[in-house]
C-alpha positions in Angstrom: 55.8 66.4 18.1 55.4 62.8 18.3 52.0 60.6 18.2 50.9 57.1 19.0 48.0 56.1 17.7 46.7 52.4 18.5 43.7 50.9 16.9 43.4 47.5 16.0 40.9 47.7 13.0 43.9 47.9 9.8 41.9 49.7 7.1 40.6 52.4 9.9 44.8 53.3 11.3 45.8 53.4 7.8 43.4 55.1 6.6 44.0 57.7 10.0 47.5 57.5 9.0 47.6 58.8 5.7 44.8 61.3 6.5 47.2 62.4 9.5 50.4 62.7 7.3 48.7 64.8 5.1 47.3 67.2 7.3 49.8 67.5 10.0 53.1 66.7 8.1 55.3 68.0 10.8 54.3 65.5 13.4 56.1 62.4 13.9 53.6 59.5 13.5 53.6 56.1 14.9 50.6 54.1 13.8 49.9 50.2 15.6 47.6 47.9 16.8 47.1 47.2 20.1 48.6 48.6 23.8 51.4 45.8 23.8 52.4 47.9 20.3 52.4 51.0 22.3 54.6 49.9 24.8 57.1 48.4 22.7 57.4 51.9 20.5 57.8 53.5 23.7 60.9 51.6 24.7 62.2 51.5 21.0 61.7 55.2 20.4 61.3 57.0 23.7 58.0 58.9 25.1 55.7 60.6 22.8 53.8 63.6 23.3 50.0 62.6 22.6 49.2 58.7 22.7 45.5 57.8 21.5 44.2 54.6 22.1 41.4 52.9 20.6 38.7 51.7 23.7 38.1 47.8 23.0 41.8 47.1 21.9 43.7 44.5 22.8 45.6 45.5 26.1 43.0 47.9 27.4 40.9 45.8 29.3 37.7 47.9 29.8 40.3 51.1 30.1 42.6 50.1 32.6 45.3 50.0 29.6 44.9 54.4 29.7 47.0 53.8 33.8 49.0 51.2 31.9 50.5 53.2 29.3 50.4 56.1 31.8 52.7 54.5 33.6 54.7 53.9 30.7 54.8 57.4 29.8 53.7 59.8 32.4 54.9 62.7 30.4 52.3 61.4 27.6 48.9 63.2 27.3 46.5 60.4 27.0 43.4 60.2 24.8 41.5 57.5 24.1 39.2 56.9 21.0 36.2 54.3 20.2 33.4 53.9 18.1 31.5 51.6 20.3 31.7 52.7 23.6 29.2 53.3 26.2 29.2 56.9 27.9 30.3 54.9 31.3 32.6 54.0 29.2 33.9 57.2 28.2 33.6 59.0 31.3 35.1 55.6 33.1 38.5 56.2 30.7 38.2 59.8 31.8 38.4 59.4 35.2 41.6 56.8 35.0 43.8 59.9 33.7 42.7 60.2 30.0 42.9 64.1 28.8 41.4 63.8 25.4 37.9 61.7 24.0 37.8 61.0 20.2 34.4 59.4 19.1 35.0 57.9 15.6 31.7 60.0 14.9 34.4 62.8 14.5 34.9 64.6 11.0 38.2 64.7 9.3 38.4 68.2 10.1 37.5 67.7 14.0 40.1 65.1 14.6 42.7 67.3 13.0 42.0 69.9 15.2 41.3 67.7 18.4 44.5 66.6 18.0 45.9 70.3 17.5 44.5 71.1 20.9 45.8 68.3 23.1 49.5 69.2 21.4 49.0 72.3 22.7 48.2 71.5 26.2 44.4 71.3 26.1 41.6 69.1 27.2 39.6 68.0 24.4 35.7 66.6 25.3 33.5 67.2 22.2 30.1 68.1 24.0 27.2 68.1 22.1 25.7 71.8 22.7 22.1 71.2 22.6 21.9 67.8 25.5 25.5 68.8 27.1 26.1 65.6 27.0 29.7 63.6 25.6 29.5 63.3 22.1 28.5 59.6 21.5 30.7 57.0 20.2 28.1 55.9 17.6 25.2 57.5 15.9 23.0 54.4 15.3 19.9 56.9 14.3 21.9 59.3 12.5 20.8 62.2 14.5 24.7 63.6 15.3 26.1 65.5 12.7 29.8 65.7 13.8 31.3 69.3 12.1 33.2 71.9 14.6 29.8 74.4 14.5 28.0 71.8 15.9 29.9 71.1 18.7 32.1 72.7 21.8 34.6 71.9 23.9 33.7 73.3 27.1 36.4 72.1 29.0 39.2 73.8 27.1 38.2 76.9 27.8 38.0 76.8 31.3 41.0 73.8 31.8 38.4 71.5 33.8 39.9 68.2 34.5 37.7 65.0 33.8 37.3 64.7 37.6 36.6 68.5 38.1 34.1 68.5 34.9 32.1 64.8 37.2 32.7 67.3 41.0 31.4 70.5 38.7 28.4 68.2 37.5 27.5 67.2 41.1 27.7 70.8 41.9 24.9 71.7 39.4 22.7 68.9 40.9 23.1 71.1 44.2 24.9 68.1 46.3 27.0 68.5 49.0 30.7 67.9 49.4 29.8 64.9 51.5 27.4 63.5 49.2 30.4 64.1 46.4 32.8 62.3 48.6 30.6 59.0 48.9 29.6 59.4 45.4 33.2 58.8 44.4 34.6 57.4 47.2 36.8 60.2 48.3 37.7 62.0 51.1 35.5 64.8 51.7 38.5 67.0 52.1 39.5 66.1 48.3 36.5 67.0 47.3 36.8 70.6 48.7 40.6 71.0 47.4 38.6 70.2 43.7 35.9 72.8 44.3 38.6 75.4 45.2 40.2 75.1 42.3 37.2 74.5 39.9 36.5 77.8 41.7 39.4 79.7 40.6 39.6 78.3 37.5 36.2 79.8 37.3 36.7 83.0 38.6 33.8 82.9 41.2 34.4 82.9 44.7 31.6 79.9 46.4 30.4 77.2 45.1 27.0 78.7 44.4 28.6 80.8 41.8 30.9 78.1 40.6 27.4 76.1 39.4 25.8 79.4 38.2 29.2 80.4 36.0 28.7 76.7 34.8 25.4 76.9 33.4 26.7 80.2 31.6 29.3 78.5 30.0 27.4 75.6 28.9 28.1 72.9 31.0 25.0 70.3 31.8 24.6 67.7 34.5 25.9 64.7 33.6 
C-alpha cells in the first residue's frame, strides 16, 4: 500500500514518519511538505492509495487543494489532517471529497488504526460519543482525551458519506427534502437519490426511520 502524507511543520512529518515506519512497516511511505510536493510524487511515482494532507498547508487554500489533488489522483482516498482547524473547516474539507478526518488531537494508537481503516476502504470521522460532534482539531481546555474507548467512528459502520452523514443530520432536525435542497444548493431530486440510499444503507424503509435508526446508532445533529 502506498501513503502520502503532506504537512509542512518538519519535526511533526518526521516525527509521523518514523512513528509510521515503525508501526506499519509494510506500507510504502512518502513523507513532504506541502500539495505542490504531493503532486510532484504523484507524477514521479504513480498514484498512491491513501493521501493525507495537512489543512493550512501550502497549496490547499482553505481546502480546495483536497479537489486539486483529487484530480490528480482520483483513485486516491483522500484525508485531510489539522491541528487548527475550525469544524466549518472540517466539515467544509468533507464535503469537497475528503473520506478520512485526522485531528492532531489523535493518539499514536488512533492514527495507526485510522489509517488501517481508510486502507481498507472505510470512512474514518472520529466523533466524540458524548456531544456527537467531530472530534476537534485542538483541545485548548484540555477537556478531549483522544484514546480509541473514547471515541467512535460512526460512519464506518454504516458507510455514510460526508454528504449523506450533513443530508442524515438535516433529517434528524425533521427538515424536508426541499429545505435540504436550498440548504445546500441542490436539486431537490439529489437530495431524495441521497435519502434512498442513506435508507438502504440503513436498513429502514422512510425517512422517518432512517432519523430514528440514526439516533440508535449514535449519530447527533450537526
Amino acid at each position: 500500500m502506498k501513503i502520502i502524507i503532506a504537512d509542512d511543520h518538519v519535526l511533526f512529518r518526521e516525527t509521523l514518519e518514523e512513528y509510521i515506519k515503525r508501526n506499519l512497516p509494510s506500507v510504502d511511505l512518502t513523507v513532504v511538505g506541502d500539495c505542490f510536493a504531493v503532486k510532484q510524487a504523484l507524477t514521479s511515482q504513480g498514484t498512491a492509495d491513501l493521501i493525507i494532507l495537512d489543512y493550512n498547508m501550502g497549496g490547499m487554500n482553505n481546502g480546495a487543494g483536497v479537489t486539486d489533488i483529487k484530480t490528480a489522483s482520483p483513485s486516491a482516498r483522500i484525508a485531510i489532517m489539522s491541528g487548527v482547524a475550525e469544524q466549518e473547516q472540517i466539515r467544509h474539507a468533507l464535503s469537497l471529497g475528503a473520506e478520512g478526518y485526522f485531528p492532531k488531537t489523535l493518539s499514536g494508537n488512533d492514527f495507526i488504526a485510522g489509517i488501517e481503516a481508510m486502507l481498507s476502504g472505510e470512512i474514518f470521522i472520529p466523533v466524540c460519543p458524548e456531544s456527537g460532534e467531530i472530534l476537534k482539531a485542538y483541545d485548548p481546555e484540555g477537556v478531549q482525551t483522544p484514546t480509541s474507548s473514547k471515541y467512535f467512528i460512526t460512519q464506518v459502520d454504516v458507510k455514510i458519506s460526508p454528504r449523506e452523514a450533513q443530508i442524515l443530520s438535516a433529517l434528524l432536525k425533521g427538515l424536508a427534502n426541499k429545505e435540504i435542497a436550498n440548504d445546500f444548493n441542490l436539486q431537490e431530486v439529489t437530495i431524495k437519490m441521497h435519502v434512498s440510499n442513506i435508507c438502504q444503507k440503513l436498513g429502514v424503509k422512510n425517512r422517518t426511520q432512517a432519523a430514528l435508526k440514526a439516533r440508535e446508532l449514535g449519530f447527533k445533529e450537526s
